[in-house]
N, C-alpha and C positions, 0 to 999 in steps of 0.2 A: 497672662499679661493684660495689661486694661487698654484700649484699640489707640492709646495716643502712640502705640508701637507698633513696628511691622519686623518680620523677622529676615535678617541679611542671610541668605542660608551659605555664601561663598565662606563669609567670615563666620557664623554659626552664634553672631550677636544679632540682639534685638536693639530696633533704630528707631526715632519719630521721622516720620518720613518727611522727605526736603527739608530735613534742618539741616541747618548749618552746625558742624561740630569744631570750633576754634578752640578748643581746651588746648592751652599748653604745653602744662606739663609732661617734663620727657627726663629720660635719663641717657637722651639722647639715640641719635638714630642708628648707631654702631651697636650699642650695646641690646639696643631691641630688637634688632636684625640675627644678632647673636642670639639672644632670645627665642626667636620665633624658630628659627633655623637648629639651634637643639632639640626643642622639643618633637618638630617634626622630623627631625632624624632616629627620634628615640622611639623604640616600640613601647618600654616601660616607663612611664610617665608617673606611676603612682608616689608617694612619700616616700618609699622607702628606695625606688630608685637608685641603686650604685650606676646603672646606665648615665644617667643628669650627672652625677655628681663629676664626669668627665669634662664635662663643658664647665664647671666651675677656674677660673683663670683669675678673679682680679675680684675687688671689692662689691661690683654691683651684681657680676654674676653671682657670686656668692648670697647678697641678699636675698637674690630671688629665685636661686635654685637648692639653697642647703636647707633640708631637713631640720638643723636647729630653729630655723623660725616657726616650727610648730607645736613649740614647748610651751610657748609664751599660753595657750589654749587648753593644754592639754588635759588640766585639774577640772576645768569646766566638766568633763564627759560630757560632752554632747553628744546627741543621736537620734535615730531616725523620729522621735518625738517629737524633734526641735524644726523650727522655721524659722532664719536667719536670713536679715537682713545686710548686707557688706556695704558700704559708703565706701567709696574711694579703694576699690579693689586690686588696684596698681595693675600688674600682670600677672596675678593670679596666687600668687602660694598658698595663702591660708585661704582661698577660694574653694582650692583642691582639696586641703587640710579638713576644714569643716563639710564637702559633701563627701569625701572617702568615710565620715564617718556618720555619714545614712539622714543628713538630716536636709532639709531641703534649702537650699540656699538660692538666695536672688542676689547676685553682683553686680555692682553702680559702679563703671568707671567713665571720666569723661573722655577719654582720647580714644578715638577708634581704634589705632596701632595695639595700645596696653589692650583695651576690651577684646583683641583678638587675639593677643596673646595670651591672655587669662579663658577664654573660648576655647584655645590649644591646648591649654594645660588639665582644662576638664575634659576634654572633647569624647572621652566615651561614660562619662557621668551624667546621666538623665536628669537628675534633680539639682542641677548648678544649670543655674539661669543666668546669663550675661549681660546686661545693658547698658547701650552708650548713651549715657544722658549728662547733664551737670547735676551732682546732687540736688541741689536748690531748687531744680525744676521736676526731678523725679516725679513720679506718680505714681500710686500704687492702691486698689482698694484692697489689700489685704494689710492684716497687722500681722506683728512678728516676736518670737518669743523674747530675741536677740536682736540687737543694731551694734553696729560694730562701728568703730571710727580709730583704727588700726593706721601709725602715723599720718592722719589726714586733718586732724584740728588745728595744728600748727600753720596750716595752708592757708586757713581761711583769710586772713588778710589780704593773700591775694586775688582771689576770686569772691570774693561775695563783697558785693560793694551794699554796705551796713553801716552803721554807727559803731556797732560792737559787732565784728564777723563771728568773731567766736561763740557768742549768745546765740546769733543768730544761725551759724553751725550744730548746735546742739540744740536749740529747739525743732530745728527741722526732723532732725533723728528721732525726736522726742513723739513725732506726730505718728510714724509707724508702728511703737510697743503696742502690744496689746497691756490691757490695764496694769496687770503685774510684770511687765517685762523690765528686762536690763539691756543699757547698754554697757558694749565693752571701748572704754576708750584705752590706746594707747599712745604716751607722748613721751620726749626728752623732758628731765627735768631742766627747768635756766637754769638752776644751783645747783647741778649735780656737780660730785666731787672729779669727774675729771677735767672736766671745764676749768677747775681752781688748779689743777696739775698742767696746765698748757694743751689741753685735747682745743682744736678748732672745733664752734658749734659747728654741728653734722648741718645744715642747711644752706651756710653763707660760707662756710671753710674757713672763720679766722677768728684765729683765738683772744680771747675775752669778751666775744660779741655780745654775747648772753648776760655774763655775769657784771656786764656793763648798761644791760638795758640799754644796745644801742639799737634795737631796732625801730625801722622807718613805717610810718601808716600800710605801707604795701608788699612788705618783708613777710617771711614765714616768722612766727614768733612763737617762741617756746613760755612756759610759765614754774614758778614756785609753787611748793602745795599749797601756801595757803591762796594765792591768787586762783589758782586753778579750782579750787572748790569754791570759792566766793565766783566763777563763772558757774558751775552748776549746780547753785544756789539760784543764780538771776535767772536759767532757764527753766527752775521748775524742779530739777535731780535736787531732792532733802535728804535721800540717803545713797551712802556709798560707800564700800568696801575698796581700802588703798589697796595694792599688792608692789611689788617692788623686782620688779626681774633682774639678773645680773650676768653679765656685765653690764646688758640695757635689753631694751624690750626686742631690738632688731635678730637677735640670734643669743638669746638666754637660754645660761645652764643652769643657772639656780633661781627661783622665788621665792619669795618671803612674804608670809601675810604678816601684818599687824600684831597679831596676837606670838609671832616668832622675837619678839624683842623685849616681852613682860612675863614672856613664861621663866617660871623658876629653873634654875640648872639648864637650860638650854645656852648654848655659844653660838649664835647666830655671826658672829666675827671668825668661826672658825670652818665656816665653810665659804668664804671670801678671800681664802688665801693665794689663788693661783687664779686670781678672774680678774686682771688689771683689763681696763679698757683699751681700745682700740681706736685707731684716729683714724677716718674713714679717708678725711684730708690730705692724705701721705708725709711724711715724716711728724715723729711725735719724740721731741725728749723731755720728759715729765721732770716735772720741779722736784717731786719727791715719790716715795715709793708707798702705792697706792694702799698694796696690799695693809701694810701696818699701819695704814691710817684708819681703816675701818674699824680697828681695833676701840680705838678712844671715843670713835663717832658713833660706834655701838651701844660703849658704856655711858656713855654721856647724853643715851636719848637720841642722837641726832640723827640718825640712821634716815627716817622720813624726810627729811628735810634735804638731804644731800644724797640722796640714791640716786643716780644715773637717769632713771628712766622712773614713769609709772606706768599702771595698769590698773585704771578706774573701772569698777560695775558701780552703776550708778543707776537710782532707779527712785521714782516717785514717794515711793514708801519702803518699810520695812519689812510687809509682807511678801515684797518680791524675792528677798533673799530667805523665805522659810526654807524652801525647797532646795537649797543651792548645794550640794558636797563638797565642801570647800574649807574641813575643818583641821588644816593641816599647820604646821610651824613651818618646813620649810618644803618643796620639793628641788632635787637637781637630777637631773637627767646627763648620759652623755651618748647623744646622738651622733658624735664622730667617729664613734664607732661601726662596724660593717653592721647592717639592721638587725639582723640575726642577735648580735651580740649588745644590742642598746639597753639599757634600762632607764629606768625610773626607781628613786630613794624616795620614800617620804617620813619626813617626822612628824609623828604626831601624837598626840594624846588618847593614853589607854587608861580609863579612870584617873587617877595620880601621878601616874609615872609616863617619863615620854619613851617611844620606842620605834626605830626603826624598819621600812617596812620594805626591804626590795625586791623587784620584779621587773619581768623584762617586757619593753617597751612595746614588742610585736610577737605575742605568743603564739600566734598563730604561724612564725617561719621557723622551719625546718632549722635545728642547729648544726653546722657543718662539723663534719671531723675533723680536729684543729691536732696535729701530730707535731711536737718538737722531736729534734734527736733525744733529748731527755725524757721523753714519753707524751702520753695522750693530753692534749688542755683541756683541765673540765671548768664547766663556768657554771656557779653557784647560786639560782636566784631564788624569788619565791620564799625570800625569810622573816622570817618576825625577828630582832633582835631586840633588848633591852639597851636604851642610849646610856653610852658611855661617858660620864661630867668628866671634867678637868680640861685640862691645856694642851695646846695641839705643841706634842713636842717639837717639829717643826720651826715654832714659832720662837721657841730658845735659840736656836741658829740664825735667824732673822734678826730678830734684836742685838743676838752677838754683833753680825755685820754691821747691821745699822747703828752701831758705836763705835765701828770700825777698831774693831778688839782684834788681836793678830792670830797667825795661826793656830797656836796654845790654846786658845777658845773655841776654836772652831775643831781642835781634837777632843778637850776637854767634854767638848756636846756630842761630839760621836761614842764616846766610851760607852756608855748606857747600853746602847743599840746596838753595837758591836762584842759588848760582853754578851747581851740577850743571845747573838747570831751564834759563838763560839759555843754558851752553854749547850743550846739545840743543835750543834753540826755532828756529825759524823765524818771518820776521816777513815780512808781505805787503805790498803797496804801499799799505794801507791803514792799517799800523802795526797788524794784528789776530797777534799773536806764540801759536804752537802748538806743539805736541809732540809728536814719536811715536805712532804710535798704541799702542804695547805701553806709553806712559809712562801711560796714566789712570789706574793706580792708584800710582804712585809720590808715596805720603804720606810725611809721615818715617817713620812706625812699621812701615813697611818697607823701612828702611835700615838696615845695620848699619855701626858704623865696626870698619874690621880695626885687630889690634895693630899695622902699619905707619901709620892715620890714614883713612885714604881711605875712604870712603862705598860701600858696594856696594847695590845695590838686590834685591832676596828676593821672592818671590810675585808671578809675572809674569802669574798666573791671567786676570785683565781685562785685554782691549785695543779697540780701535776700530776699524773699517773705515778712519775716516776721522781725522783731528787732531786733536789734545786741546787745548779751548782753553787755554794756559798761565794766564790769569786763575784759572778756575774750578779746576785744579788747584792752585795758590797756596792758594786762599781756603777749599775742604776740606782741606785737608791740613793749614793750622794751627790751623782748628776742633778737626777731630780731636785732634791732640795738644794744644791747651789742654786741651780737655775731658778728658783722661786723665791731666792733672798735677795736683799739688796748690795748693790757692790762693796767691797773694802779696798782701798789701796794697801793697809795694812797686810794684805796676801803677798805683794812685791809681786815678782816677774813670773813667777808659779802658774802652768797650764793646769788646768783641770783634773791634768791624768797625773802631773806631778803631787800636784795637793793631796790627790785622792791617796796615791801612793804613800805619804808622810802618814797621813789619818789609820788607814788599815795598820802601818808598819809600829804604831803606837801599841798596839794591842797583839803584835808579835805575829802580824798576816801578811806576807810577803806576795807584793801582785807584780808579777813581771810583764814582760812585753806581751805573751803568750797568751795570760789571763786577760787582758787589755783586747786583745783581737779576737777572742773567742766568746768576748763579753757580748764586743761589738756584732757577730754573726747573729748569737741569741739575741739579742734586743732585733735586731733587726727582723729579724724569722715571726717574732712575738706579735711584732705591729705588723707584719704581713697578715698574717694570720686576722690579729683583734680589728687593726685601719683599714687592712686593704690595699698597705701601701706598698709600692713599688720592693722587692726583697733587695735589690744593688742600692736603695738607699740610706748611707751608713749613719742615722741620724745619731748615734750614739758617738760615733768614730769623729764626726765633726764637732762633737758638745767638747770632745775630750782634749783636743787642740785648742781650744778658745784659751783665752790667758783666765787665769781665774776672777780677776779682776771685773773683766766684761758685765755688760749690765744683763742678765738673765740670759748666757748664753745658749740656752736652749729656744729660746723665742727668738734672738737675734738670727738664729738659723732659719727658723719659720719664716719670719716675715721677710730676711734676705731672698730665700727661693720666692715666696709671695711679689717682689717688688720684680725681681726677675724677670717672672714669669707675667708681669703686667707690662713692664717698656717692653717685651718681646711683644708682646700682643700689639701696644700701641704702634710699635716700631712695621712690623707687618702690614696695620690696619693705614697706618700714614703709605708704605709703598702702594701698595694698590688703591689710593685713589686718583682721580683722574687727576688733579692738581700737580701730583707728583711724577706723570709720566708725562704733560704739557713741558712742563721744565727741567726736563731732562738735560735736552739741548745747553739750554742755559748755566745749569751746575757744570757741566762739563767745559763750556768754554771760560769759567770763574774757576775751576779750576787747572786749565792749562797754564799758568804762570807757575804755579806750586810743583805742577808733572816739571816740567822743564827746569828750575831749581834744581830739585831732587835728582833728576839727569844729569844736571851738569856737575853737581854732588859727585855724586858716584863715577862719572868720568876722572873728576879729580882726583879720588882716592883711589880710585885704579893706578891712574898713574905716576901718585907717590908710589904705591905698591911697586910697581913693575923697576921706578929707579933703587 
């Protein structure tokens, strides 16, 4: 470090000494405390982490302890070659991210609280450097391969008093590259499409802020792509590579470079189908359904223009991106998986043809022995496949709905799938009818139908030791796909598990009460196993009760527990502060009129009772 710092060794960040550190920004002193207080609870701090992932409770924790936020990175490969620069390093996540993978990193936060909690989060990583400073003031005689501006551009209007914060935000980052370096910026799109579906901007909480251009000289302010390149045009950045993370850059499962929307036969709208966005604001009912709108915004070009989020490398010239590995159409990853079982898909180009490429996200962890009553779970990575063109069959049941076409249609589009299922079953002397074992994951939304008609089945990743009971496949498999379509009233008063019932019974497959509950064990057993999650949690047994109707009853679940389990927190964090046990006294004597009522109540009905 260059001597305008001195090093806090309590908190394990570097300081200019007697300065004053007034940085604002906070996401408040409850949720840093929680913060600070997990990590030091936790002995395993690394990414992969299931220890952290317990303290995950509510929307913010979530930001800065889930593993999904290090997807947004991960195509870079960076490594112990690289020297990075972080601007606006918040409390650490992708701190940790980029020096777990050997490269040396220097982090710029202003608030001392976050800079010690990103301090925490590296604390036995020798090459993660900490400093509390203002950006704008930093110092550094060293240049860096990388500068990162990870949601921190947006801010500048309130902290850098400029003409242009933002210019003036990006040239400051601009003075650390070394001559061919990149940085990495990431922002909200103004005009991304959830914004136009009623999502409140992530910044201010209130919806149409953005796509109103109503911000104030000293508001966080987001940008459109063509504004936001016309800023790193005036700072000097003449080249730059767009990328598009989704749902948004904050916790992305899929990316998409530029070149994923002009390649021939590639369906970049079909791996968009179950990534609606998230309202970070609390309560969100979207004007329409997200997923099918990708579709037209795909075909039509517009995809850059209304992405959620970006993901700028931006760099002086064009020689900086010679060296870059970055020649892919799309990557998705699912990191909510136990680490063990994480991967990464990429599409990309093999001479002419596009092909799939999947592998697992941390090869270096031990696979655990995953046992159903139906045999051993093997997990398949490590493949080249050849991409599959055509139409995500899935997306015929979507469309059905969203015409609001009645049941008849919605059998109509099971047939396919459930003819495929009967051809390949096996039925035993007992009438107990199975499947393949490489069929347990054959849902619809891993079928596509080719321009010839015919159903091909895609992602053969899960299989079984042992036979797939055909019931329990049935009865996930149309879960899933209700829950990713959009509603019908045309369903009438039909539960999930009734519907599903009519649909099998079309095709002469009779699911009783038995098959229903033993569906529900194996699904449950499955994500124990794959999530990690709790085995008494019957997420299946809950989808199957929702009225069919409901708007994607399988998220309606999710985010129910998620809101829960947030006013529980809040509820808790309100009793125990001092405010609330000063006025104890007080609640209680404002509610002595109400006790008394209530007494006298129940006096009275006693003694009706008793005449």
């Amino acid at each position: 470090m260059t001597p305008s710092y001195v090093f806090d060794q309590r908190r394990r960040i570097w300081l200019r000494p007697a300065a004053t550190h007034g940085f604002k920004y906070s996401d408040g002193e409850v949720v840093e405390e929680h913060l600070l207080k997990a990590l030091r609870g936790c002995n395993d701090i690394r990414c992969v982490s299931t220890e952290l992932r317990r303290y995950v409770h509510d929307w913010p924790s979530e930001y800065h302890l889930s593993p999904t936020r290090h997807n947004l990175l991960r195509f870079l490969r960076i490594g112990p070659e690289h020297n990075i620069l972080e601007l606006g390093c918040g409390c650490g996540a992708m701190t940790r991210f980029l020096a777990e993978s050997g490269a040396n990193v220097t982090a710029v936060e202003g608030s001392v609280r976050r800079a010690q909690i990103a301090a925490e989060r590296c604390r036995d990583l020798p090459n993660a450097r900490i400093v509390c400073d203002n950006l704008m003031k930093f110092e550094s005689d060293q240049h860096f391969d990388f500068v990162t501006l990870i949601g921190v551009l947006e801010y500048a209007p309130c902290y850098i008093p400029s003409e242009d914060p933002i210019v003036a935000c990006l040239e400051q980052a601009s003075l650390f590259l070394v001559p061919h370096g990149i940085l990495i910026l990431a922002i909200e799109n103004q005009l991304g499409l959830k914004y136009f579906n009623g999502c409140a901007e992530d910044h201010l909480g209130l919806p149409y802020y953005g796509v109103h251009d109503l911000y104030r000289d000293n508001e966080p302010a987001t940008f459109g792509r063509v504004e936001l390149e016309k800023k790193h045009d005036m700072a000097g950045f003449s080249s730059r590579r767009f990328y598009y993370p989704f749902p948004d850059y904050k916790l992305p499962r899929v990316i998409f470079s530029e070149d994923a929307f002009s390649a021939p036969g590639f369906d970049a709208a079909a791996l968009l189908g179950g990534l609606a966005a998230r309202n970070a604001s609390g309560e969100f009912h979207p004007n329409f359904h997200e997923n099918l709108a990708w579709r037209p915004i795909v075909e039509n070009e517009l995809l850059p223009q209304l992405a959620n989020s970006f993901l700028v490398l931006a760099a002086r010239s064009e020689e900086a991106f010679l060296n870059l590995d970055a020649d892919f159409l799309a990557c998705v990853y699912t990191p909510e998986r136990i680490p063990a079982f994480a991967t990464e898909t990429l599409f990309r180009y093999r001479g002419a043809s596009i092909f799939v490429e999947k592998r697992r996200l941390h090869p270096d962890l031990r696979v655990p022995e995953a046992t159903l009553p139906q045999g051993r779970l093997i997990h398949s990575t490590d493949s080249v496949q050849a991409y599959v063109a055509g139409r995500p069959y899935l997306l015929e049941l979507q469309y059905s709905l969203g015409r609001s076409e009645d049941i008849d249609s919605v059998i109509a589009w099971a047939a396919d799938w459930l003819d495929l299922l009967l051809t390949n079953s096996s039925v035993a002397e007992d009438g107990t009818a199975t499947l393949p074992s490489e069929w347990l994951d054959a849902i619809p939304q891993n079928f596509i139908r080719s321009p010839a008609g015919s159903l091909h089945r895609i992602d053969d990743e899960w299989s079984l030791q042992g036979a797939v009971p055909r019931a329990w496949l049935i009865i996930r498999g149309l879960v899933n796909a209700l829950a990713m379509s959009p509603t019908s009233t045309a369903l009438g008063i039909l539960s999930l598990q009734e519907l599903i019932q009519r649909i099998a019974v079309s095709r002469g497959i009779v699911l009783d009460r038995t098959a229903f509950q033993d569906a529900v064990e194996q699904e449950s057993a499955l994500l124990s196993l794959v999530y990690g999650r709790a085995t008494e949690e019957k997420w299946l047994g809950s989808c199957l009760q929702q009225p069919a109707t409901s708007h994607l009853a399988a998220l309606m679940h999710e985010n129910s527990q998620r809101r829960i389990a947030g006013m529980e927190s809040e509820i808790s964090r309100i009793k125990s502060t001092v405010s609330w046990q000063i006025t104890k006294p007080v609640r209680l004597l404002a509610n002595l009129p109400r006790h008394f009522r209530t007494w006298l109540e129940s006096l009275s009905s006693n003694d009706r009772h008793d005449r």
